[in-house]
C-alpha positions in Angstrom: 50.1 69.0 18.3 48.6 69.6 14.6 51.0 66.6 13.6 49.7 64.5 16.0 45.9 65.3 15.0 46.7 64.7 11.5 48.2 61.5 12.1 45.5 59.9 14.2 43.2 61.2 11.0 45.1 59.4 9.1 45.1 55.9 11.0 41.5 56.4 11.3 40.7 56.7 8.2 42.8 53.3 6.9 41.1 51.4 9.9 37.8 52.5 8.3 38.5 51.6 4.9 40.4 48.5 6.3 36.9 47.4 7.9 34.6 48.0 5.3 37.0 45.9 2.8 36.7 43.1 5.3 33.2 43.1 5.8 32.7 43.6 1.7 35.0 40.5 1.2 33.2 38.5 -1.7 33.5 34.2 -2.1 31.7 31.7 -3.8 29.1 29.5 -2.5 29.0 26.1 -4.3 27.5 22.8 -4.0 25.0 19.7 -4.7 21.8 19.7 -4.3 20.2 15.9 -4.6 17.4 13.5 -3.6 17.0 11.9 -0.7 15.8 8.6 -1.6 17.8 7.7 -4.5 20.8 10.3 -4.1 20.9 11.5 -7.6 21.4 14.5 -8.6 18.5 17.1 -9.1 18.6 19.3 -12.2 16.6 23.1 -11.9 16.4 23.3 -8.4 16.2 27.0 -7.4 18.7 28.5 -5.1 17.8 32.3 -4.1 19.5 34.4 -1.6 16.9 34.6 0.9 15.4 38.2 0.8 17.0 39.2 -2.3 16.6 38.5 -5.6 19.6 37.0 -6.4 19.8 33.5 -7.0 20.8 30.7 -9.7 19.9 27.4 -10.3 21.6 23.7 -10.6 22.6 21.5 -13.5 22.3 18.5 -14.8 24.3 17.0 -12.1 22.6 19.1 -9.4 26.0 21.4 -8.3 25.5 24.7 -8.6 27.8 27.8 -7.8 26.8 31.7 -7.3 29.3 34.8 -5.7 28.2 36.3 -2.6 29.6 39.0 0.2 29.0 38.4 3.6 26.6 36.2 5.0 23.6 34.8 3.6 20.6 32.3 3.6 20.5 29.8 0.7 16.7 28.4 -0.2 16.2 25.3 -2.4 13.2 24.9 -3.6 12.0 22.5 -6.7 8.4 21.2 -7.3 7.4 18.7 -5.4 10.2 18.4 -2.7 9.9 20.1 0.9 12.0 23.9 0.5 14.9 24.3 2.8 17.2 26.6 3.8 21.1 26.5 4.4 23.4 29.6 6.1 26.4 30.0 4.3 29.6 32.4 5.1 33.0 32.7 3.3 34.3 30.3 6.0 31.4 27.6 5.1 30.9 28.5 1.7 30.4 24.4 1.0 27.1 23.1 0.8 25.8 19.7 0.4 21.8 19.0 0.6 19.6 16.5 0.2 15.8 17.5 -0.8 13.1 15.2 0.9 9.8 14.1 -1.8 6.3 16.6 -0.8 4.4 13.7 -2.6 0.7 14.0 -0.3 1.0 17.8 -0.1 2.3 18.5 -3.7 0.3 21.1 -5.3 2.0 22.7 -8.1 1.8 18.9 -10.4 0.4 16.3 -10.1 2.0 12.9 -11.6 -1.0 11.3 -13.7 0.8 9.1 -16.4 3.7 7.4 -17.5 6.8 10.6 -17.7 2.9 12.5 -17.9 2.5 15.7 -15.4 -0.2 18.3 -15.8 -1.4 21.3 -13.4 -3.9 20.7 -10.6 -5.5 23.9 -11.9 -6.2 21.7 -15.7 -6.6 18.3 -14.0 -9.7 16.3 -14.8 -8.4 13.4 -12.9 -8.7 13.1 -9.2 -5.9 11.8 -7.5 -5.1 10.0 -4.3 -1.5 9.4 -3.0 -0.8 6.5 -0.3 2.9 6.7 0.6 4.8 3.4 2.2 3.8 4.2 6.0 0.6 5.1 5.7 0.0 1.8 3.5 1.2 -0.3 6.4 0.8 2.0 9.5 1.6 0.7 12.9 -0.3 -2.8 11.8 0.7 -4.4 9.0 -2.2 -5.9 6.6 -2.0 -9.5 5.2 -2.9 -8.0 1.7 -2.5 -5.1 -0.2 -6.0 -4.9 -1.2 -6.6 -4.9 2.4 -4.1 -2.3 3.2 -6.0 -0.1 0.6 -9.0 -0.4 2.7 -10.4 2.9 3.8 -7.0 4.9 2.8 -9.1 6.5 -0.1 -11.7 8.6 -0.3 -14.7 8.3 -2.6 -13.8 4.5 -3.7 -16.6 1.8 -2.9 -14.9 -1.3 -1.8 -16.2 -4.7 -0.6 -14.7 -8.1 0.2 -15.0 -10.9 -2.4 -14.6 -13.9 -0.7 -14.9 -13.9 3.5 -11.8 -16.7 3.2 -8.2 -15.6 3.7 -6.7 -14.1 0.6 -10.3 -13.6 -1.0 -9.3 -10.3 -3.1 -11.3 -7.1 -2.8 -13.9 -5.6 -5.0 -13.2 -1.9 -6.0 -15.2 0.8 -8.0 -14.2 4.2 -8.3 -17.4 5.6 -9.7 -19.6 3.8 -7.2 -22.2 1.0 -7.9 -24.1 1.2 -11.1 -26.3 -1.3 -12.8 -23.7 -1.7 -15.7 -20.7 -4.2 -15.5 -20.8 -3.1 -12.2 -19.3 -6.8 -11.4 -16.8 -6.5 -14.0 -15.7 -2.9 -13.5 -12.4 -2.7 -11.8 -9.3 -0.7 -12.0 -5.9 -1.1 -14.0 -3.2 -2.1 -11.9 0.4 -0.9 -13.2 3.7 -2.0 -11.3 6.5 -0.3 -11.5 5.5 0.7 -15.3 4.0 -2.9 -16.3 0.6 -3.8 -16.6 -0.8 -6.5 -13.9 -3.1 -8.9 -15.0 -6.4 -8.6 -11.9 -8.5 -11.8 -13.9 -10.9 -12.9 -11.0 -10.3 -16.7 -10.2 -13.4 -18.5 -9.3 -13.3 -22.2 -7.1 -15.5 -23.9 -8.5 -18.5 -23.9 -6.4 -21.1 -23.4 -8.4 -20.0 -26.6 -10.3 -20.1 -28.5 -7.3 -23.4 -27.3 -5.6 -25.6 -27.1 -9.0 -25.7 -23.4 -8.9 -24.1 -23.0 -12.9 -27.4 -23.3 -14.2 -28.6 -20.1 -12.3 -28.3 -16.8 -13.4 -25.7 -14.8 -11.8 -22.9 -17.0 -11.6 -19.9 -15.2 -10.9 -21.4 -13.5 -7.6 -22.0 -17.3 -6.4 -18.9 -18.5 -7.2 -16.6 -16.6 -4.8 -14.6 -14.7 -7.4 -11.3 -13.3 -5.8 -8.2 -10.8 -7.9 -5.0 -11.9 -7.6 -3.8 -8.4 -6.2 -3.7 -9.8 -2.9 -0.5 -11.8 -4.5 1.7 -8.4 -3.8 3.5 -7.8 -1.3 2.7 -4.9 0.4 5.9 -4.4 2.8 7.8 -3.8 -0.8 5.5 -1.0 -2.3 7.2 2.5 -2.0 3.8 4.6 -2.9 0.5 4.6 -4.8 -1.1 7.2 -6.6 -4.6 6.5 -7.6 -6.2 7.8 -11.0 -9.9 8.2 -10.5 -11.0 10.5 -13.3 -12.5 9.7 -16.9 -9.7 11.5 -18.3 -7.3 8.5 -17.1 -8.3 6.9 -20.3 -6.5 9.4 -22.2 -3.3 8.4 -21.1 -3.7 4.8 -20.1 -6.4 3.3 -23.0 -9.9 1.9 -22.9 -8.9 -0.5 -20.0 -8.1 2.5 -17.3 -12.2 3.1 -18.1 -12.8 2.3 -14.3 -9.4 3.7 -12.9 -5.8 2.9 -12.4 -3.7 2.5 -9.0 -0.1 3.1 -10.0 1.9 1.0 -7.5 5.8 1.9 -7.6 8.4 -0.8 -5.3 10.8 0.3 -3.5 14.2 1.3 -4.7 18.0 1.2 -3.5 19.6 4.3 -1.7 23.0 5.6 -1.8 24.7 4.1 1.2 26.0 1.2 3.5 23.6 -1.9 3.3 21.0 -1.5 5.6 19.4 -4.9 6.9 16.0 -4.9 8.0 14.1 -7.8 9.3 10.5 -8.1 11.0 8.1 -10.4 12.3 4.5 -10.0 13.5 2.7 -13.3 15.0 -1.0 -12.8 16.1 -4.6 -14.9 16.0 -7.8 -14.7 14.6 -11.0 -15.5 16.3 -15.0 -14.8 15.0 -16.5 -12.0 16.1 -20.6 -11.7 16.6 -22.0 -14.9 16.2 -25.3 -15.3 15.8 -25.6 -17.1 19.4 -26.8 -20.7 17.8 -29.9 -21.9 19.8 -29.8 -25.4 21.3 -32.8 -27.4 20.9 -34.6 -29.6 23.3 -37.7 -32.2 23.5 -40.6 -29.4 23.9 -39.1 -27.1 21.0 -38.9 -30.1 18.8 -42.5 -30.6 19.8 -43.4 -27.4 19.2 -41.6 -27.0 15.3 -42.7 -30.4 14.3 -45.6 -31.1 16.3 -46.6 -35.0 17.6 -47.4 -36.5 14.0 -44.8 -39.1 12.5 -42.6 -36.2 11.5 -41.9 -35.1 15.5 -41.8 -38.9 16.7 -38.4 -39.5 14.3 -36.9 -36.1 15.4 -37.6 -36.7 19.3 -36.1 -40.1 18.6 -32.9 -38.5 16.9 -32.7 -36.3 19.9 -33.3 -39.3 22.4 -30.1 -40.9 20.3 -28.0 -37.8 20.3 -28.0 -37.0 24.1 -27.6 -40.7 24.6 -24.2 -39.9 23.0 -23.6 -37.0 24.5 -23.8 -34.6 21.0 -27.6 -33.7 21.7 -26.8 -29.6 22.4 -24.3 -28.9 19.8 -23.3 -25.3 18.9 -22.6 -26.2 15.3 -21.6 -22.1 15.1 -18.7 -23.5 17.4 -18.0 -26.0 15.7 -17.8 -24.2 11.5 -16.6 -21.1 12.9 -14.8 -22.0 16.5 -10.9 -22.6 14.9 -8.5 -19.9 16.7 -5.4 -19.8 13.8 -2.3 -18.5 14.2 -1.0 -15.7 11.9 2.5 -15.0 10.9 4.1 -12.5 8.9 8.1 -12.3 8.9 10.0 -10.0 6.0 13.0 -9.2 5.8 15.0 -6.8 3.0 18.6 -5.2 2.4 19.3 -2.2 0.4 22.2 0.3 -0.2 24.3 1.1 -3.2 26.5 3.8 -4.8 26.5 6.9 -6.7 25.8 4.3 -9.9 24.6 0.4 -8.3 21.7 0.5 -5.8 20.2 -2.5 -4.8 17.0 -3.5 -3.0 16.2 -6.9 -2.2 13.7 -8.6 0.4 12.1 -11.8 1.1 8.7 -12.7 3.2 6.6 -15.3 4.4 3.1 -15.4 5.0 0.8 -17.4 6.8 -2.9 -16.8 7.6 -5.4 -19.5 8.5 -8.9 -19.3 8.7 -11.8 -19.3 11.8 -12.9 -22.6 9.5 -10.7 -25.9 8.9 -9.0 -26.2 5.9 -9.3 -22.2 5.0 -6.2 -20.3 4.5 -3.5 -18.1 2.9 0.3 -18.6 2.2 2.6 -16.4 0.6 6.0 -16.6 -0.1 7.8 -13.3 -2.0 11.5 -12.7 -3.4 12.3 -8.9 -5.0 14.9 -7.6 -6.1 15.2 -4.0 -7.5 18.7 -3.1 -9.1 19.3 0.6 -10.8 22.9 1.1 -12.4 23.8 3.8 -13.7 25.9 4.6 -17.0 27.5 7.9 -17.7 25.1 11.0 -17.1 22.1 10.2 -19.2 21.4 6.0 -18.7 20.5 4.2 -16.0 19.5 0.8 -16.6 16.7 -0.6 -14.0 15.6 -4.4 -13.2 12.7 -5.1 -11.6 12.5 -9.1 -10.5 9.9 -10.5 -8.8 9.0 -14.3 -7.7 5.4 -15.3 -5.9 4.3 -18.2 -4.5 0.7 -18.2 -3.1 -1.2 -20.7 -1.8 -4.9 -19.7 -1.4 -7.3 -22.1 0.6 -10.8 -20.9 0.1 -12.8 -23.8 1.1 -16.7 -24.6 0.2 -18.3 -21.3 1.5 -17.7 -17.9 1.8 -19.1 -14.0 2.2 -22.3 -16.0 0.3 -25.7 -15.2 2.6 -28.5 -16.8 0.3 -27.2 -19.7 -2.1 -26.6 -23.6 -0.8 -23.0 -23.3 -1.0 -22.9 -21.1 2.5 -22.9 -22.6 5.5 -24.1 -20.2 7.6 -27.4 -20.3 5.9 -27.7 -23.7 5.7 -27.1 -23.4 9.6 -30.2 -22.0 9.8 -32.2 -24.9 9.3 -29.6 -27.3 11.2 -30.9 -28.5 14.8 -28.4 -29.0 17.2 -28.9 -32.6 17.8 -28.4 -33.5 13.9 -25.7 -36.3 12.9 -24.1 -34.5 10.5 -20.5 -35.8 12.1 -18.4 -37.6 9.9 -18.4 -41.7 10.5 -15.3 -42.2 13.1 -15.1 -45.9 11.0 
C-alpha cells in the first residue's frame, strides 16, 4: 500500500511540473505596424504589454519583435495616430496592423511648418484642421473657398463677387483699417506656393468709376482659389498666429492654409466616380412694385414731366410690357448645376498612384453669368530603397469664369439692383427686336 502511495506522489508531482512548464511556455510575438493611408512603414511606434511594463518599439521599416509567456495584449501607440490594441498567444503570435491618422484630435504636436512640429503647450500659432469629409460633407461645394465657409473658427470671411466663381475674401485677424483689402493668407499646395492675385473685370473702366477712389472694392475683385478642386484635397491645416511668419516669411503676415491632395494607397485600383445635378434660383427679392397711371401722377405730378411718363405708360400697356417685374426679368434665370468627378487610385509597397478628373458647370440667376471648371491630377509616389521616395504632383485647370457687368456691388452704377431702384416698370429698356 506504501508503494502505491508513493507512486501516485510521484505521478502527481510530474503532472504538476508538466503543467506549469506548459503554461510558462515562452514565444515571440513579431510583426508590422504601418499607416493606413499610405501603407508605409511606421518607425517608433510603441508596443507595451498591456498592464506591464514590458514593451519595445519598431524600426525603420515598422516590424518589431519582443518574447513573451502566455497570453498577452499588445498596445500601439505613436503620436498622432488612434492607439490600438491586438491579443496575441503563442498560437497567433503574428501581427499585422495598420494605425489610422488622430489629425482633429491630435494633442501631443501640432504640424505648423514645412518637416516643422512644435508642442501645443509652446505654440503661438493657432491652428485649425479641416480633413477631406468634413471639407465636402454630405453636399459638395462648387469651390473650395466656398467649402471653407464657416469650417473655421475665428476667420472673417465675405464673398467678393455675388457671380459664380467670384472668390472669397478672408482675414484671420478680423477687419482693420490697414490693408484690410489687401490682407489675405498664403496658400501652399502640396509644399508649393499658390499665387491668390485678385483678378478684376474691368468694370470700373467701363462705367467711369476709375477715377474714384476706392477702386478695387468697385471693380469686383475675385482669387483664383476657387480654381482648385476641392474633391482632390486630402486635409487643411490653417496657420492663424503671428508666429506663422517665422516659418513661412513676411508673406504668411495674414496666415497660411496648408492644403495637402490626396495620395495613392497600397492596394487594388479603386475607381470612384460621382455626379451631383441641382438648380439655382434667387432667394428674397425685394418684391419689385408695378406702377400704374395715379402713382406716375403722384411721383411726377401733372407738369410736362408726368405728361411724357403717362404717355410712356399709355405706349407700354398698349404693347402689353406696361407691369414689368424687371426683378424677374435680371434675376428670374433657373440654371442648372452639374458637378461629375471621377478618380482611381491604388499602388504597391513602392508605386502608388492617384489620378481624377472633373467637370464643373454652374450658371448664374442672371444671363450670361457663370462658372466652368475642368481639372486633371495626378499624384504618383515611388519609392527607392528604404530612404527615397520620389513624389510628382501634376496638375491641369481649365476655368472659365463669367462674371458679367454687376455683382455683390450695393451703391456704385455698375449694380443693377440699384439702378433698379429708380427703374419704373413700364420703361423701354428692351433691346430693339430689329
Amino acid at each position: 500500500m506504501q508503494k502505491i502511495y508513493k507512486l501516485l506522489s510521484t505521478v502527481l508531482l510530474l503532472m504538476f511540473f508538466a503543467a506549469n512548464v506548459t503554461f510558462a511556455q515562452s514565444y515571440t510575438a513579431s510583426g508590422k505596424v504601418t499607416d493606413q493611408r499610405s501603407g508605409d512603414g511606421l518607425v517608433g511606434v510603441n508596443v507595451l504589454v498591456k498592464g506591464t511594463s514590458q514593451g519595445t518599439i519598431t524600426d525603420a521599416n515598422g516590424d518589431f519583435t519582443l518574447s513573451l509567456s502566455g497570453p498577452a495584449t499588445l498596445s500601439f501607440s505613436f503620436i498622432g495616430y488612434v492607439t490600438a490594441d491586438v491579443a496575441v498567444s503563442s498560437s497567433s503570435s503574428s501581427v499585422s496592423i495598420s494605425l489610422k491618422e488622430d489629425i482633429t484630435s491630435l494633442e501631443e504636436v501640432v504640424v505648423s511648418g514645412l518637416a516643422t512640429t512644435v508642442k501645443r503647450s509652446n505654440l503661438a500659432n493657432a491652428v485649425v484642421s479641416v480633413n477631406a469629409s468634413e471639407l465636402m460633407g454630405s453636399t459638395n461645394a462648387q469651390t473650395l473657398d466656398n467649402a471653407l465657409y464657416g469650417k473655421m473658427p475665428g476667420v472673417n470671411m465675405a464673398s467678393n463677387s455675388g457671380a459664380p466663381g467670384g472668390g472669397i475674401n478672408m482675414q484671420f485677424r478680423g477687419v482693420s483699417t490697414l490693408g484690410a483689402g489687401s490682407s489675405q493668407p498664403l496658400y501652399i499646395i502640396d509644399g508649393v506656393y499658390v499665387d491668390n492675385s485678385s483678378m478684376r473685370n474691368g468694370r470700373t473702366q467701363v462705367n467711369g468709376a476709375s477715377g474714384g477712389q476706392n477702386v478695387s472694392s468697385q471693380d469686383d475683385v475675385a482669387n483664383r482659389i476657387a480654381d482648385i478642386n476641392p474633391d482632390d484635397i486630402e486635409r487643411i491645416e490653417v496657420l492663424k498666429g503671428p508666429s506663422a511668419a517665422a516659418i513661412y516669411g513676411t508673406r504668411a503676415n495674414a496666415g497660411v492654409i496648408i492644403i495637402t491632395t490626396k495620395r495613392g494607397s497600397v492596394g487594388k485600383a479603386k475607381v470612384s466616380f460621382s455626379q451631383d445635378l441641382g438648380f439655382a434660383k434667387a432667394q428674397n427679392l425685394q418684391e419689385f412694385e408695378v406702377w400704374d397711371a395715379a402713382k406716375i401722377t403722384a411721383f411726377y405730378g401733372t407738369g410736362s414731366r408726368g405728361v411724357l411718363e403717362q404717355s410712356r405708360y399709355s405706349q407700354a400697356v398698349s404693347e402689353g410690357r406696361g407691369s414689368v417685374n424687371w426683378e424677374d426679368e435680371f434675376y428670374g434665370e433657373t440654371p442648372v448645376l452639374s458637378n461629375s468627378q471621377v478618380s482611381i487610385t491604388g499602388g504597391t509597397e513602392n508605386t502608388r498612384y492617384f489620378v481624377s478628373g472633373g467637370a464643373l458647370s454652374e450658371n448664374g440667376i442672371i444671363k450670361g453669368t457663370g462658372f466652368r471648371r475642368y481639372s486633371i491630377r495626378a499624384n504618383v509616389e515611388q519609392k527607392i530603397g528604404d530612404r527615397i521616395t520620389l513624389s510628382l504632383n501634376n496638375t491641369y485647370l481649365n476655368t472659365d469664369n463669367d462674371r458679367g457687368f454687376t455683382g455683390n456691388q450695393n451703391n456704385t452704377g455698375g449694380s443693377i439692383g440699384y439702378a433698379m431702384a429708380y427703374l419704373p416698370s413700364y420703361a423701354p429698356i428692351f433691346p430693339d427686336a430689329s
